[in-house]
C-alpha positions in Angstrom: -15.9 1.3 2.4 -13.2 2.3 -0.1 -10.8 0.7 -2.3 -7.6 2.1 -3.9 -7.1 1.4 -7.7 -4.8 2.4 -10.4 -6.4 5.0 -12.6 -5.1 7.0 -15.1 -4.5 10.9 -14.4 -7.6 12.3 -16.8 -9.9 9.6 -14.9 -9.1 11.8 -12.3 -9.4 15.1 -13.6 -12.2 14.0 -15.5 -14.3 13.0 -12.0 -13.1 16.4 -10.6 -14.7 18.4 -13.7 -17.9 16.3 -13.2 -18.0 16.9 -9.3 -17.1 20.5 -10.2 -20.5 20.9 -12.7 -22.5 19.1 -10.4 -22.2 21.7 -7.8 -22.8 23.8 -10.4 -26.2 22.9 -11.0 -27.3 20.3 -8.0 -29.0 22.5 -4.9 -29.9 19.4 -2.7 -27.6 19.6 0.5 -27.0 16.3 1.2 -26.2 15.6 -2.4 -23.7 18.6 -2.5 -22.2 17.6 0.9 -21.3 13.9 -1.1 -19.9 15.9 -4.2 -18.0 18.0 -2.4 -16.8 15.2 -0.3 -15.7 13.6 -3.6 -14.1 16.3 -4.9 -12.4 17.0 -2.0 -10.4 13.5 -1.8 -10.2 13.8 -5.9 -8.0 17.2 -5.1 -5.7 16.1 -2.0 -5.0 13.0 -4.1 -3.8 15.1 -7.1 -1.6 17.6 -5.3 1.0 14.9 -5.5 1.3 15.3 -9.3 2.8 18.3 -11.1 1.3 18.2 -14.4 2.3 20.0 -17.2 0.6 23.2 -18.5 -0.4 21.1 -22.0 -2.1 18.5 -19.7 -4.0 21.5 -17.4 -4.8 23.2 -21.0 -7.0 20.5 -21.5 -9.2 20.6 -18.4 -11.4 23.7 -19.0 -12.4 22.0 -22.6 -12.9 18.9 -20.2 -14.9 20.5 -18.5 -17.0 22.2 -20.6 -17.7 18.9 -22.3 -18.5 17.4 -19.1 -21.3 20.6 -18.3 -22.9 20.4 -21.9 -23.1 16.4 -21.1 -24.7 16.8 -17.7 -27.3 19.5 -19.5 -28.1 17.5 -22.1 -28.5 14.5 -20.0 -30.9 16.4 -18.0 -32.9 17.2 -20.7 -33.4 13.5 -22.0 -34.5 13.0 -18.3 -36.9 15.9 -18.3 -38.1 14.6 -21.5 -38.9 11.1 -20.6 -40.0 11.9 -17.6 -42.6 13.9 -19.2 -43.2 10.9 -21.8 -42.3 13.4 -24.9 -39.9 11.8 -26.8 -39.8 13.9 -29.9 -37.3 16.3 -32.1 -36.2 17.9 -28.2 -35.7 14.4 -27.1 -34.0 13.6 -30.0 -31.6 16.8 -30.2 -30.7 16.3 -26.4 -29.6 12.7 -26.5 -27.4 13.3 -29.6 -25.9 16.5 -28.3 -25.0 14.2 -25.1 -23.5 11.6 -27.6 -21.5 14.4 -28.9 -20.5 15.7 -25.7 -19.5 11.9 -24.6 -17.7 11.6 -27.3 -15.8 15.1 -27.3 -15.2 13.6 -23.3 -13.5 10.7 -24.5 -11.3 12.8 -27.3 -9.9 15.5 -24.0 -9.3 12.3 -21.7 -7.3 10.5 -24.6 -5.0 13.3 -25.3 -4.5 13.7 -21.6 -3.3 10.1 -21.7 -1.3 10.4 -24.4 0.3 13.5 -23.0 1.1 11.6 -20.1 2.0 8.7 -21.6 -0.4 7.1 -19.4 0.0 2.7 -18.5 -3.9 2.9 -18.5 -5.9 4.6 -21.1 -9.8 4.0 -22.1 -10.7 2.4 -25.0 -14.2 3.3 -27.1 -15.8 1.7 -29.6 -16.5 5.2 -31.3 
């Protein structure tokens, strides 16, 4: 089942980078068939926009937030899977924070840019 919402355009781009670095670094079939299915309606729905070139500036930075997220993020997993929660733990989670963060900074401007009827709101 499926619903259509109003989202702003870097929620978009946003999920595209994050389906992109998945494939990047998930093997599992079935898993990349869904990602790719995702990614594949994320892309036919975009093609209706023409963005500007500041806006498409802003998705390889994006993107690379979103991959240093996911990599961190796996590491607090690997950690607590492995019950060590020290200085690795530790270094991992904040460097996800960070990455969040920087995340949050990219999808902002992109609203901005845009001026966008729907942008996200942190509390950091």
């Amino acid at each position: 089942m499926l619903i259509s919402i109003n989202i702003s355009i870097s929620e978009v781009l946003d999920r595209i980078t994050i389906c992109e670095v998945k494939l990047d670094h998930i093997q599992d079939p079935a898993k990349r068939h869904n990602i790719e299915h995702e990614l594949g309606s994320l892309k036919q729905q975009l093609q209706a926009v023409s963005l500007p070139q500041a806006v498409l500036d802003l998705v390889p930075p994006l993107r690379a937030s979103n991959d240093e997220n996911f990599r961190m993020i796996e590491q607090v997993f690997a950690c607590d899977a492995a019950g060590d929660f020290g200085p690795t733990y530790a270094m991992a989670a904040r460097a996800a924070f960070r990455a969040n963060a920087e995340r949050a900074r990219f999808k902002r401007q992109i609203n901005l840019l845009l001026d966008s009827e729907i942008i996200e709101e942190k509390t950091y």
